[in-house]
N, C-alpha and C positions, 0 to 999 in steps of 0.2 A: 736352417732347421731349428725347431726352437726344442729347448732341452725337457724333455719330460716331465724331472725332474724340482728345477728352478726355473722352469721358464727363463733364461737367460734367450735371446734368439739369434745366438754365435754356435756354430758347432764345427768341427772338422771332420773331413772324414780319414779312420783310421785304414781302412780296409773295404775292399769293394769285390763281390761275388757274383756272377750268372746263377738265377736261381729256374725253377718250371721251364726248364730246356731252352735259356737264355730269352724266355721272355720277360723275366723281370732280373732286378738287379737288390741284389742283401747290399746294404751299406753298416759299416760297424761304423760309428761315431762316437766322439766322446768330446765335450761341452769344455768349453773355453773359460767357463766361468767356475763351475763346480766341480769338474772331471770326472762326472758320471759318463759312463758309457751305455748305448742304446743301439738297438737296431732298426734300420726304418729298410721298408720294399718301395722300390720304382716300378709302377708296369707303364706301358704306352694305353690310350684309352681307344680303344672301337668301338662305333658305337652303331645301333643299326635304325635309322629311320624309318619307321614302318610309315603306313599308306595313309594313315587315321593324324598322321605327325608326330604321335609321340616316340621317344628315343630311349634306346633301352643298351647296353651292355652284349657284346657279341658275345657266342654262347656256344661252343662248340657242342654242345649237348642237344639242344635245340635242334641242330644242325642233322646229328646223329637220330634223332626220333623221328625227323620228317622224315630223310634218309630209308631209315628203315621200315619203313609201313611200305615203302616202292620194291623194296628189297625181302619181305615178308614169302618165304618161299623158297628164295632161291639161294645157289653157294654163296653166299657173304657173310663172314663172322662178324666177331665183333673187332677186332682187333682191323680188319680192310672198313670199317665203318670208320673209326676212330682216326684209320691214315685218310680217310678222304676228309674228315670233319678241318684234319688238320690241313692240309693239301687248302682246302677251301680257305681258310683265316690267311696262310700266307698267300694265298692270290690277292684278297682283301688288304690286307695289310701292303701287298706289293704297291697300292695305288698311293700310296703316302697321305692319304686323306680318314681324319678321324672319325667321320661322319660317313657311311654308305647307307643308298637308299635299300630296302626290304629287297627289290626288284633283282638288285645289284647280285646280290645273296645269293637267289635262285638260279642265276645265269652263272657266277662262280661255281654251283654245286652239278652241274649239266656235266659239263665237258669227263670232269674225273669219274663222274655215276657211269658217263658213258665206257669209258674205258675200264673200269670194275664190272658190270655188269649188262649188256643192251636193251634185256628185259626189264630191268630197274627201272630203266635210262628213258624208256619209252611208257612205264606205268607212271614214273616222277614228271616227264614232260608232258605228257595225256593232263595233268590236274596241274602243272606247272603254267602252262600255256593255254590250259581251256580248251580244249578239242569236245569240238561241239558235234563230229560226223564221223561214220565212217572214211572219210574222204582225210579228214586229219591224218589218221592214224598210216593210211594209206600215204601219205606225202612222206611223212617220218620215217615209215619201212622204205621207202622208195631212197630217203637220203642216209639211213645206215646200209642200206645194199651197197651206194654208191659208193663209200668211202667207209668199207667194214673196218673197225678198231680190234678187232678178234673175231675172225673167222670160223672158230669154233662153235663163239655162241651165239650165230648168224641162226646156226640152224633150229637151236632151240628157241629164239625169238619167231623164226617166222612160224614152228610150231604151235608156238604161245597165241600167238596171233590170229592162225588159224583158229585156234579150242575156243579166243574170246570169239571170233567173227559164228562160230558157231553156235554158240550159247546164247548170242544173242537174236536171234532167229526164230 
């Protein structure tokens, strides 16, 4: 690491801390040549490939505003946003891979949408997935009936469901 300082590019390190809930790392160091001391941060890099190619920074925020426009309505604060945003980065993260495609993303943010919310989970995969028919939507209810994640809110999806099938009429 090169020293601030003197630019000497010897440094040791004095002292080493978990910093933003051990995803990066404070290092205290202090220069070999001058014995100034400095702080430098470690983070690991994700980054997300979108569809066009270009490569951008994961973004838990991001994450949290698609999130919430499926979520607009219903019980979810902010605080079950913010646990799913995160939930999401370490699945991403779990692959050991610096690079994930856009796609990757959306299929990460399914599974936890679903278990937070079903009506979410079915307005996020309706525009996730392209549901072009009735017959979509239809398939979706047919495989959260099959394998319900919370039974509670079985009923008010299929009510939801029911008011869209109506309105659209």
């Amino acid at each position: 690491m090169i020293c601030p300082f003197c630019r000497h590019d010897d440094s040791r390190v004095v002292d080493s801390r978990p910093a933003d809930d051990g995803a990066q790392i404070r290092r205290r160091r202090e220069c070999t040549e001058c014995g100034a001391r400095f702080t430098t941060q470690e983070t690991t890099l994700l980054n997300i490939v979108k569809r066009s190619g270009a490569s951008e920074p994961f973004s838990r925020e991001k994450v949290i505003a698609g999130v919430s426009k499926a979520c607009q309505g219903r019980p979810v604060n902010n605080d079950d946003l913010a646990l799913l945003a995160m939930r999401v980065e370490e699945t991403l993260r779990a692959t050991g891979q610096a690079e994930i495609e856009a796609q990757e993303v959306g299929l990460a943010i399914l599974a936890p949408l679903r278990e937070l919310d079903e009506v979410a989970y079915l307005r996020f995969a309706s525009v996730y997935r392209s549901f072009s028919s009735l017959e979509d939507f239809e398939g979706e209810i047919a495989l959260l009936r099959a394998a319900p994640s919370n039974p509670a809110s079985n009923n008010s999806l299929v009510k939801n469901v029911v008011e869209v099938n109506s309105a659209a009429k």
